[in-house]
Structure formats: C-alpha cells, structure tokens
N, C-alpha and C positions, 0 to 999 in steps of 0.2 A: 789570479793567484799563481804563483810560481810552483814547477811541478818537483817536490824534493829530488835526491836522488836516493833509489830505493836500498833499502837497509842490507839485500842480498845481491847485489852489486860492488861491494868495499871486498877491496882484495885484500890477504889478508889480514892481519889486526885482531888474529884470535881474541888473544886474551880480553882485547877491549869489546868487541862480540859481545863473549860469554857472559862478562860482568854486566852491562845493559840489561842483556836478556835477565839473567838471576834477578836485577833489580825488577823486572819489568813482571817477572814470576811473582816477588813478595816482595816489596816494597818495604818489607820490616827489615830486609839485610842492611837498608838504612844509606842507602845509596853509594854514587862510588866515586873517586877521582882520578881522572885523566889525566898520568904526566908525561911530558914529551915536547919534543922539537915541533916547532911549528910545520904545517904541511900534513901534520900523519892524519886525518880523518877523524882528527878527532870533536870537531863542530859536525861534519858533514854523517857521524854515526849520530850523533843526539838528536838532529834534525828528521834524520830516516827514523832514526827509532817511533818520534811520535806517531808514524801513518801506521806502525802495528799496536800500539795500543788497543786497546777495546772502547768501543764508544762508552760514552756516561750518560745515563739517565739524571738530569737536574728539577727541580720546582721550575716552572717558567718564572720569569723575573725574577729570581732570587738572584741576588749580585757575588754568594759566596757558592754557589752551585752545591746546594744541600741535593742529599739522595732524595727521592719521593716516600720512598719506602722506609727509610729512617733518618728523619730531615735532625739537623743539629738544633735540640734544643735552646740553646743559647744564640743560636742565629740572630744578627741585627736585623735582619730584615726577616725575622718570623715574629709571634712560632703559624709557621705554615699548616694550612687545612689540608687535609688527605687529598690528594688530587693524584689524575695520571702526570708520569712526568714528559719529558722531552727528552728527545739523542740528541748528542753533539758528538762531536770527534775530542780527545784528551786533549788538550791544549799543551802546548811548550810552550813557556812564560820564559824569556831569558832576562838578567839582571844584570845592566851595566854598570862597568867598574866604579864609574863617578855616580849610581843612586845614592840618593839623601835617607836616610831613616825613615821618614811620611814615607817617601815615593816605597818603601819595602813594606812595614808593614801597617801602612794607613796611615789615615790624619782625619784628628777630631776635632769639630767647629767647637772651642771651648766657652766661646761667645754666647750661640745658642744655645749650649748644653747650659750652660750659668742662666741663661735670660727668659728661655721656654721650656728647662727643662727636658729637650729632648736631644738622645744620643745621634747627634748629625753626624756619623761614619763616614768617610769617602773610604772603601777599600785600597788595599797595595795591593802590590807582586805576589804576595803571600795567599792573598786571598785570589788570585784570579789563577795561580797554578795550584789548589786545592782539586786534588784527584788527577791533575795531571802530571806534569814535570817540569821542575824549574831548572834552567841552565844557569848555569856561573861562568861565565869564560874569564881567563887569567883569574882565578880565586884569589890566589895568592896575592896581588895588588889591590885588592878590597877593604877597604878600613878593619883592623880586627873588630871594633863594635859592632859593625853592622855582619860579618861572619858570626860572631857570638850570637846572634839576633836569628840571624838564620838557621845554625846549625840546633840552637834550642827550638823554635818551631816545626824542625824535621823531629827531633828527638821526641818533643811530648804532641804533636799533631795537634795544634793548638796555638794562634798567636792571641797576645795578649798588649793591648795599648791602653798605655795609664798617662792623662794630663792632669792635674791640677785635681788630682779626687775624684776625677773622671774615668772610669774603666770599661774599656769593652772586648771579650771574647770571640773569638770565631774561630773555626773547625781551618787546618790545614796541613791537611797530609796528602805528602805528593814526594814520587823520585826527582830525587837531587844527583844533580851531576857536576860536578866541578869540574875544569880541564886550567893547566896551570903547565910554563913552561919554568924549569928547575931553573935554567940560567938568568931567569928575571927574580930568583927571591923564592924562598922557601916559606912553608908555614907555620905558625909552632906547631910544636907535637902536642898542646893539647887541642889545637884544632884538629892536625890530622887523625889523632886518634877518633872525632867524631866520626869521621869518615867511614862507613862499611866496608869497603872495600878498593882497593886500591889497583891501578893499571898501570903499565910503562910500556909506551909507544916510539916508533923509530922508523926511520923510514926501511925500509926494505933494500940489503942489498944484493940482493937475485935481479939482472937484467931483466931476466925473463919478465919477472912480478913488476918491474918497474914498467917495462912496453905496457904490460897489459893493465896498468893504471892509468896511462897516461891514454892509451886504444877508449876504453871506458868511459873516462873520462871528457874526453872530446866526443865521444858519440851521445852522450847526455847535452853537451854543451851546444851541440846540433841540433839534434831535435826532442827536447825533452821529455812529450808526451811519450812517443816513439819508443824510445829509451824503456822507459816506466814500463810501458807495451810489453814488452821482452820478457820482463822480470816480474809480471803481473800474478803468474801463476806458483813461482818461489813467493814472493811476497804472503800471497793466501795460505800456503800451506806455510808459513813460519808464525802467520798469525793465528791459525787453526793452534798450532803446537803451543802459543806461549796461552791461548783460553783453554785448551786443554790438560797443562802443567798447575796454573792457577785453581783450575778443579781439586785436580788432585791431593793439591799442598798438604790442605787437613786432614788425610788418610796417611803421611807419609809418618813412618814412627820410628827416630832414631832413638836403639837401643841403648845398653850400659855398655857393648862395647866402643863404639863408635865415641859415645860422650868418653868413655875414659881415654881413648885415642886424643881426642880434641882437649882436654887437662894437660894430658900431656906434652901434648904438642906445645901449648901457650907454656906450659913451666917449662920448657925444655930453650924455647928462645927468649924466656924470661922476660914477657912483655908487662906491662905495668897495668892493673886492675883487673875486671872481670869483662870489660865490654868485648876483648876479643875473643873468649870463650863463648861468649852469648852468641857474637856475628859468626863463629863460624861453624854453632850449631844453625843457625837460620841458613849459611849460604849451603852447607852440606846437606840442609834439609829440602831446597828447593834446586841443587844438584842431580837431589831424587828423582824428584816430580818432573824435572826436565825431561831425564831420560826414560818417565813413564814407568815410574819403579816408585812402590810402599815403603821401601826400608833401606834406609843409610848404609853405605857400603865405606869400605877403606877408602878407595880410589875418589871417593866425595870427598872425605874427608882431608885428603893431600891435596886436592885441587883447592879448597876453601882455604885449606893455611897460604897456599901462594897468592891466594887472592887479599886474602882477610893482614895477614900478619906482617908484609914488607915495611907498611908503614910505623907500623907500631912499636916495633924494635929495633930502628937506627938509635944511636945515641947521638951522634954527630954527626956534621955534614962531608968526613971524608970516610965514613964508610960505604961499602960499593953496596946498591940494590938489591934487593932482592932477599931470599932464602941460599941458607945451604941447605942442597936439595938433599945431599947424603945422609946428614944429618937429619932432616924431616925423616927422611925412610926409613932411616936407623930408629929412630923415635916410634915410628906408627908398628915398625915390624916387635920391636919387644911390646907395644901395649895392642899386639894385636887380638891377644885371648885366647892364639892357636898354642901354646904351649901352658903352662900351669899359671892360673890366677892366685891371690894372695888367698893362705887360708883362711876362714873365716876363727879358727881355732886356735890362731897363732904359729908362730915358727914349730910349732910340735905336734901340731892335726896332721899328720899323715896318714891316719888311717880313712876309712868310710865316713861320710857325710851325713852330719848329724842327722838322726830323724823327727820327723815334723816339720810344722807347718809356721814355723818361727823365723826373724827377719836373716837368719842367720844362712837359711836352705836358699834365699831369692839371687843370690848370684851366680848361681851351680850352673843354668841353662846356657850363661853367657862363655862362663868358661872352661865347658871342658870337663866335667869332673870324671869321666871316663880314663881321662889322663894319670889321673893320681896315682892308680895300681902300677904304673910304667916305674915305677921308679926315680918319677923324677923330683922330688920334694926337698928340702935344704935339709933335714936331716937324717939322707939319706946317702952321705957323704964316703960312708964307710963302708967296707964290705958287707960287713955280719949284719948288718944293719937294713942295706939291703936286701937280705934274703930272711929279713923277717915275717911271718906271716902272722902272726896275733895282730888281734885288732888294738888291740891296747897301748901298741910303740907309738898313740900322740900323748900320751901321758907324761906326767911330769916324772 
C-alpha cells in the first residue's frame, strides 16, 4: 500500500485546509467543493485528509459498516446481535466520472427477489463510503442524475433503491468532497447550493512557496515512508485536535447575537432559501470547537460566510468569485449588538426595560440594554428630548 502524502505537508492552500478540517469536525456543514486549476492539491488534500480521520468501530461482516453500539436498523444485512465491534481506518471511497447508477448506489437481484423472495443487495459507493468520505473528482462532468442521487443521500444519510416494487434502505452518512475545474463546465446552482461549502484554489505565485512545493514534493517522491517519518508527530497532533474539536461540538452554543449576524449576512447577499443560514450556523459552530472555544464569536462567523456563501450568490457566469469582504464587515459591524438592538417596545420604548419574566425581557443580555440611558434611541433625535428624564417618553 502506497504511503499518502501527509495532510501537514501541503504548503499553503488555507482555505482548502480549513474547509476539510470543519468537514471532518461535523460532517453536518454538509461537505465542501473544491474549485481550481488543475495541479493545486486538491486530490493530494482529500487523500491526506483520510489518515486523520478517526478509526470506526463496524459489526464484523456487516457490508454497510453499521456502528456496534447502534447498528442501523433497517440494515440488509441485520438486524445485528449486540456484539463487540472491530477498528478499521475511515475509508475514502472516490466515484468515477463514467459510474453507472447500480455501480453508486447498488443493484438488486430483481429475479431472486420475484422468485425466493429474498432482497439479494450487492452494495455501491454509497454504502461502502458510509462513515467515511466519498470523493468526486471533476463533479462537474458527472451526469446530473447521478449528482442528484448523491447529493440527496448526503442530505438525508440514507440511500434508497427501488426496482420493480422492490425497495431497500441503508444508512449513508459520510463527508463529501467534490473537486471540479471551472474551465471544463460549471454546475447548476441548484446542485451547488447542495454544496456546504465551497473553496477556490490556485496555484501560488510566491517563488519562494513554489521551491518549497516542489523541495516537498520530490522528497515524498523519494522516499515516501521517510517523508511521512518527518511529519509524523504534526500528523498526531492535528489528529488529536480534530477528536478533540469533535468532542467539543455539542457544548458549543451560538447565541442570538451571532444567529442574528448570520440572517443578516445571507439577507444582505440575498442568497436564495434557508440552507445557507443553516450551513453557516453549523460551519461557525464547528469554527468554535476548532479553536477550543463554547461560544460562537464574530470572527466565526465572517470566516463561514466566505466559506458558506460564494457559491450561492453568483447569478451568472461573468460575475467575479468570491465575497465583498467590505460589504460582509459592514453587514456583521451593524448586526453586531455592540451598539443599540431593536426595542422590543417599538420605535417609542426609550425608556427602561420592561419588567418581568415575559418573552419580551429575553433579548436584553444579547444587546446591550445598559446602552439605552446613552441616548442613543431613534426618538431621541431632538434636543429637549434628549434630556428628558421621565420614564414615560416611550409612551405614545
């Protein structure tokens, strides 16, 4: 077996990094895709990424690799007896351009199922990257049916094969990674928007960065255990970092500032539906747990919109990439909550904050309500008005 090349080894390629990793954190941000010129690392990250995985506990023989501890009811090949399980390493399943439909998500003997009765399964790609990661190279050249096929079996973790009145279910949740070069063919936008989040890769042009890819590169190419050797001990500790990020997740609690940041954000580049408010509460959420932090910050949350939101807001294929970043900033600084939130009273609550214990007191914590007495409320516009002291100037 061929010794990859290791994940902290790829000189730069931030952004494509971070996105991996977040996937590899929570697998709910719903995976990511890789666009760029051929050459930029972007097979040779999917590949590294599977040696930090965390191993999987499976049923032995089970051909869908059900947990032991909670095996998938609906499994073809259960339902399984309580037993200890077995390790394996996460598998990277990749799916070539020219698979057939069977070859993705199985093929069922319709013969014997009509003649004994019994659901003859042969598993696909679907079932054999269940818990671990399935790669796509060039997405974009992929029949759309068979994308359609895939990108719903990421969505609800679950494929489903129907012949002839014949149906069989099986469990299949696993990070998905696309990688697609723009100048062979674009996606539609309602695939990309399946997409969690999205990357744009190039080659690097720093001399410097380019020697030391190519230094790297040839030293891998030479002796590859050797190589691996070197980078054994970064290896360990990135994979310590992403089982200990994972831990974390379900303690991480973004607030109502933060969600109201992220509304904003998606109204303000006016993407279409709710899925990218959802993905970039998930990527801001495991932003968190990355950097070993409970609670959602601003700076999570502008990193998820350039992750989450490029794809989702082109209209056509001659607008340029990306975000305007000013425009984010400008967005995240007014729904920041550091200066006055909306009253909950209306344009004319300037005074003190109702009391009690009614739905009306629960946003007070997020924004500020120390601010009020400052004078900064909209109808506070005038002088005399300003320098009123009665509690009663929210009155009609």
């Amino acid at each position: 077996m061929s010794t990859p090349y290791p994940f902290t080894a790829i000189v730069g390629q931030d952004d494509l990094r971070l996105g991996l990793l977040l996937n590899a954190v929570s697998p709910a941000v719903g995976g990511v895709l890789v666009r760029g010129e051929k050459g930029t690392a972007k097979s040779t990250a999917v590949r590294a990424l599977a040696a930090l995985m965390p191993e999987v506990s499976v049923v032995p023989g089970c051909r869908f690799s059900c947990a032991p501890a909670a095996p998938d009811p609906a499994c073809p090949d259960g339902p399984h007896e309580p037993a200890s399980g077995v390790s394996r390493a996460a598998r990277t399943v990749e799916l070539p351009v020219g698979a057939s439909e069977d070859r993705l998500v199985g093929a069922l003997d319709i013969e014997r199922a009509l003649s004994e009765g019994v659901k003859a399964f042969e598993p696909g790609l679907l079932a054999d990257a269940h818990r671990g990661i399935l790669y796509v190279d060039e997405v974009n050249l992929l029949h759309d049916h068979l994308v359609d096929l895939l990108l719903d079996a990421a969505a609800m973790g679950a494929s489903y094969v129907e012949r002839e009145g014949v149906s069989v279910r099986h469990a299949a949740r696993f990070l998905l990674v696309g990688t697609m070069n723009p100048e062979e063919g674009e996606l539609r936008p309602q695939l990309l928007d399946r997409f969690g989040l999205t990357v744009e890769v190039a080659a690097s042009r720093d001399t410097d960065q380019r020697v030391e890819v190519v230094r790297r590169r040839l030293a891998h190419d030479d002796d590859p255990a050797a190589f691996a050797a070197r980078w054994a001990e970064e290896e360990a500790a990135l994979r310590d970092r992403i089982a200990a990020a994972r831990a974390l997740l379900p303690e991480v609690s973004l607030g109502d500032g933060p969600l109201r940041q992220i509304a904003a954000t998606c109204a303000a580049f006016e993407v279409d539906g709710m899925r990218a408010d959802i993905v970039m509460a998930r990527t801001a959420t495991a932003l968190a747990a990355w950097d070993g932090r409970t609670d959602v910050q601003s700076e999570d949350v502008r990193q998820a919109a350039l992750l989450a939101l490029p794809h989702r807001r082109r209209r056509n294929p001659f607008d340029a990439p990306g975000l305007d970043e000013d425009k984010l900033d400008d967005t995240l600084d007014q729904n920041s909550g550091e200066d006055d939130d909306p009253d909950p009273d209306g344009p004319g609550g300037g005074g003190p904050p109702p009391q009690g214990d009614g739905p009306d007191t629960q946003p007070r914590p997020e924004g500020g309500a120390d601010d009020t007495p400052e004078g900064s409320g909209p109808e506070q516009s005038g002088p005399e008005q300003g320098k009123e002291p009665e509690p009663g100037q929210g009155q009609p």
